[in-house]
N, C-alpha and C positions, 0 to 999 in steps of 0.2 A: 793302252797307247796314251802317251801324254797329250793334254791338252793344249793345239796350239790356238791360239789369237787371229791370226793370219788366214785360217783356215775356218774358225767355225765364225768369223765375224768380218767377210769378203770385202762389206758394203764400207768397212769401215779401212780397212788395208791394201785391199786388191782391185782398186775401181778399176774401169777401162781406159784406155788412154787419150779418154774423148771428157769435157768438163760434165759433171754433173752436179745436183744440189743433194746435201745430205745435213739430216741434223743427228749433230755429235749429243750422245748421253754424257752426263758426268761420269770423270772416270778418276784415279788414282793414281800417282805417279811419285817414282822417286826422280830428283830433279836438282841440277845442281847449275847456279848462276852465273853468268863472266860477261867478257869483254874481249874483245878484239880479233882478229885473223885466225879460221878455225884451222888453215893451211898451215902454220908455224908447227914447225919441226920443233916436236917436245912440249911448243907452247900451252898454256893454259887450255884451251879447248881439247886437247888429246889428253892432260891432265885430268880432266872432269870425266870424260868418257870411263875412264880405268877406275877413279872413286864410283862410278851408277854400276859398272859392271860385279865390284867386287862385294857390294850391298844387294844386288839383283842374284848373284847365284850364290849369297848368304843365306837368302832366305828360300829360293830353291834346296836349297840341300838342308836345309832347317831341319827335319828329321832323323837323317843322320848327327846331327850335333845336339842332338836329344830335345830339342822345340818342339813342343805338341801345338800348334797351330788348330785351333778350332776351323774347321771346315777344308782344310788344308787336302790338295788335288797337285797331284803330277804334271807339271807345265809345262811347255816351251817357253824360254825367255824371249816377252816380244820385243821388237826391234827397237835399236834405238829411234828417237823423235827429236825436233829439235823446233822452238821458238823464238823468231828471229826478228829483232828490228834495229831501228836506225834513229836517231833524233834528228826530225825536221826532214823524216823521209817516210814517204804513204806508201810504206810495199818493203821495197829491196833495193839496194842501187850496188850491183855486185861488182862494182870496181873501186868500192869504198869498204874491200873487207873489212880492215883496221877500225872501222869506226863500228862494227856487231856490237850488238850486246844482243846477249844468247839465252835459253833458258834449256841445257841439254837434259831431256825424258826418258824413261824406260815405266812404261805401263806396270802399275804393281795388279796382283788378283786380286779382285775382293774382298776376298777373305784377309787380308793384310791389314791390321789394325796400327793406329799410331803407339802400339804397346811394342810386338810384334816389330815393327820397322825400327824402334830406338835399341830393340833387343839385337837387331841384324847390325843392325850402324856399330853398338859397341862389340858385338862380335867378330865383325871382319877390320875392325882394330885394334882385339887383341890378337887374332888369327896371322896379321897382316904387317902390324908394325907400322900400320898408317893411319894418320888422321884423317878422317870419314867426316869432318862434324859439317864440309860445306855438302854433304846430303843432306835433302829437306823431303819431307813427305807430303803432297802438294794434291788437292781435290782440287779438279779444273770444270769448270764447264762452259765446252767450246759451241753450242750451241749449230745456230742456222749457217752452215760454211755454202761454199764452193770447191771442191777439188778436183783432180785428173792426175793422171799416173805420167809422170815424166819418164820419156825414154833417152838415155844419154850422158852426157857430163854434165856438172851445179850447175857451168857457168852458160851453158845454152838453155838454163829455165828461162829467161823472159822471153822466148817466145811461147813454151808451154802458157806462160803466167797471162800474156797479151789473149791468148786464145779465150781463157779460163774469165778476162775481165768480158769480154766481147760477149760471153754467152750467157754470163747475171745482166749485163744491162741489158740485152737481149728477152730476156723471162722476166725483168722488170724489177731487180734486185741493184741495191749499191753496195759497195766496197765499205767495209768498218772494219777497217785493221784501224789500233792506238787503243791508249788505255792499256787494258788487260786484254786485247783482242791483237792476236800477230800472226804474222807468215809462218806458214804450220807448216815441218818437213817430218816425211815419214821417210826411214832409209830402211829399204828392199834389199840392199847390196851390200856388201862388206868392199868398201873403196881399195882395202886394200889387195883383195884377190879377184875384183872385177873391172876388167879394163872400162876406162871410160864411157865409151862408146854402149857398153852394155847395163852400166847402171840402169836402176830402177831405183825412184822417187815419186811418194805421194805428194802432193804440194795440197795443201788446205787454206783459203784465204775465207774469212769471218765475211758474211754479208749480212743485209737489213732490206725489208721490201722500200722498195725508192720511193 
């Protein structure tokens, strides 16, 4: 049975839908950059999603396209991720899509080497017929968070987020999103075949003891 992410690592995809404190390991990510409204029909943000998918199940299917992969294991591709912030905003201000700037993820396995990742990039371009080069192969590490599992639509996360601030100041933690530290979205849900109302979203914000 292939390995999924989701499954054998709960703590890190499947909290409960109550805030908890967790520290993120360093992990691997193919990850591709932008700017503005991720709701634009065809816009850049649905553009990038299609370049991480088409380099994510390049190196999924690496064996069949004769890739011997050292330590190479049958996976689920984990979900997308997404890194979000705002200049001259501590969080999210969701009525100011247009102003994102994004950093859209998909978890690579371990065993995926910066050799390995430049070999999938040029292969699902020549496969593809597409330029791939704004994938980037990206080692993160998101450290000391806060997260809880959002039930619902994007735009009714601030009160998840409200919840989520109340119970770090609470255990005695502050808020450090900026820099390299951002509103971390895990999507559960394929938007496009789950109504609203039924999404599922990790929401992740970076904290520091106060």
């Amino acid at each position: 049975m292939a390995f999924d992410y989701k499954k054998e690592y709960k703590e890190f995809y499947l909290p409960k839908d109550q805030p908890s404190i967790v520290t993120v390991p360093p992990m691997h990510y193919l990850a591709v950059r932008g700017r503005g409204d991720p709701n634009e029909e065809g816009g850049d943000y649905q553009q990038a999603i299609g370049l991480l998918y088409g380099v994510a199940y390049t190196i999924k299917m690496s064996p069949k396209a004769g890739r011997q992969i050292e330590g190479y294991f049958d996976y689920v591709v984990p979900p997308l991720e997404g890194f979000w912030e705002q200049e001259g905003v501590e969080g999210i201000d969701y009525a100011r899509k247009a102003d994102f700037r994004w950093i859209s993820l998909i978890r690579l396995p371990d065993f995926v080497t910066r050799e390995d990742f430049a070999w999938a990039q040029a292969e699902a371009a020549r496969k593809k017929k597409t330029d791939f080069s704004r994938v980037e192969y990206l080692s993160y590490d998101e450290g000391l968070c806060v997260q809880c599992l959002h039930l619902g639509p994007y735009d009714d996360e601030p009160a998840t987020v409200a919840r989520m601030h109340a119970f770090l100041e609470a255990q005695g933690y502050a808020l450090d999103i900026g820099g390299t530290r951002f509103h971390h979205e895990i999507y559960l849900s394929d938007p496009r075949k789950t109504a609203p109302e039924k999404r599922k979203t990790v929401i992740r914000h970076p904290i520091r003891k106060a």
